[in-house]
N, C-alpha and C positions, 0 to 999 in steps of 0.2 A: 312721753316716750317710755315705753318698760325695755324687757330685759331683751326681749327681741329684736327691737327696732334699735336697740344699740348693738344685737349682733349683726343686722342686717348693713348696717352703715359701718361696720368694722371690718366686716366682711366682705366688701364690692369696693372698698376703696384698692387701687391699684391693682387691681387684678381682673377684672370684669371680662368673661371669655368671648372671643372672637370664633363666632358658630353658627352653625345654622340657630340653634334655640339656647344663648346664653344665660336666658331665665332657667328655664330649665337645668341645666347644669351648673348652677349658681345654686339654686333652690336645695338641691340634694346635701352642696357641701353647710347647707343652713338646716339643715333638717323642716326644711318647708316644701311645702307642693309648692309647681308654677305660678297656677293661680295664686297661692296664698302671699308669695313674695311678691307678685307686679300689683296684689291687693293691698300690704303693707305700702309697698315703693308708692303708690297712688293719693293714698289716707294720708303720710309722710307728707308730700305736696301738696294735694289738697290743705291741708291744716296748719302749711307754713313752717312744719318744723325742718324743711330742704324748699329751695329755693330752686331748686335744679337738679336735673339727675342726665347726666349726660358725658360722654369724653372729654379731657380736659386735652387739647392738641396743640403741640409747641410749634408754635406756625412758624418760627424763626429755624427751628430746624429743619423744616420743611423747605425750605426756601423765602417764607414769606417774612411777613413783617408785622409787630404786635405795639400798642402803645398804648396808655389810659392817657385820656381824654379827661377835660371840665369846660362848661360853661358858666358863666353868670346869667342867670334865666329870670325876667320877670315873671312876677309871680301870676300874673294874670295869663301869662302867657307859657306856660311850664307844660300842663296837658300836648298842646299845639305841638311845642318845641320836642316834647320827649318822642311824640309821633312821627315829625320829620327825622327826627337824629335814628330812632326805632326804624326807620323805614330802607335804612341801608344796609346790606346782607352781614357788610363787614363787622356793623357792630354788635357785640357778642354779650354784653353786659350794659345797666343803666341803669343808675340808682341816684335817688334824690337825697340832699346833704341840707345839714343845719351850718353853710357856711354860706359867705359870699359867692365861692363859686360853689352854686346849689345843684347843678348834675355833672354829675361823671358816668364816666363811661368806657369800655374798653374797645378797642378796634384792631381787629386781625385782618388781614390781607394776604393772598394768595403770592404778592412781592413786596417787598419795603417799600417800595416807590410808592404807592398805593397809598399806602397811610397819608401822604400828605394830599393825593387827588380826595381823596374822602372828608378830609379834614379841609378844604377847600369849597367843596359841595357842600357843607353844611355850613362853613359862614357864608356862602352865597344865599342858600336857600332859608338860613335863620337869623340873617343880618346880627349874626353874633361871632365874636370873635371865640374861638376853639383855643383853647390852652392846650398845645402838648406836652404832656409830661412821661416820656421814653424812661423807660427803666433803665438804672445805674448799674445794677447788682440785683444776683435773682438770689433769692431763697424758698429753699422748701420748708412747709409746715405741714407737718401730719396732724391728724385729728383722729384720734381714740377714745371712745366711752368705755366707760369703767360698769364690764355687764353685771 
């Protein structure tokens, strides 16, 4: 990552405009072409160093309903499992863990009630039991590179 890709990631956090071409009018206050920012944003994911580049949306203020999820997943069976659990709109994140409960996951719904029908279709469909773990307390954490 050089001096760019940490201003690029400094720079689109919480602000990212709502427009017809927000590349575009991103790019200018970056001193980069269109092309050249959706080409960094690209390279960036491609190579792992963002995992994701997309809206972060408070479904709870929205009306709906937000929860991290775990399962204990055999290990032979983890691929399978992450496809079914992957396969439902509402879940937003999936990432495998060096614990007992070896996937987590996050799940948003369009109403709270939701969360537990989703959380139901998946111990139906993965004969496994869903750990919910509903957040306590939110906090915010910003993240800044030093360009």
């Amino acid at each position: 990552m050089d001096a760019t890709d940490r201003r690029i990631i400094n720079g689109l956090q919480g602000g990212f405009p709502v427009c017809e071409r927000p590349f575009a009018e991103s790019s200018g206050r970056l001193g980069l072409s269109e092309g050249g920012l959706i080409q960094r944003l690209e390279s960036l994911l491609d190579n792992g160093v963002l995992n994701r580049f997309g809206p972060m949306v408070h479904a709870e203020r929205l009306g709906g309903g937000l929860t991290l999820a775990a399962l204990s997943v055999p290990e032979d069976r983890f691929d399978t499992v992450a496809q079914q659990v992957n396969a439902h709109p509402e879940v937003a994140h999936n990432y495998a863990r060096d614990h007992a409960l070896n996937m987590w996951f996050v799940i948003a719904t369009d109403r709270p009630e939701r969360i537990g029908e989703v959380i139901a279709e998946i111990e139906a469909e993965t004969g496994l039991t869903v750990f919910n773990l509903p957040k306590e307390e939110e906090f915010y954490i910003g993240l800044r590179f030093q360009a």
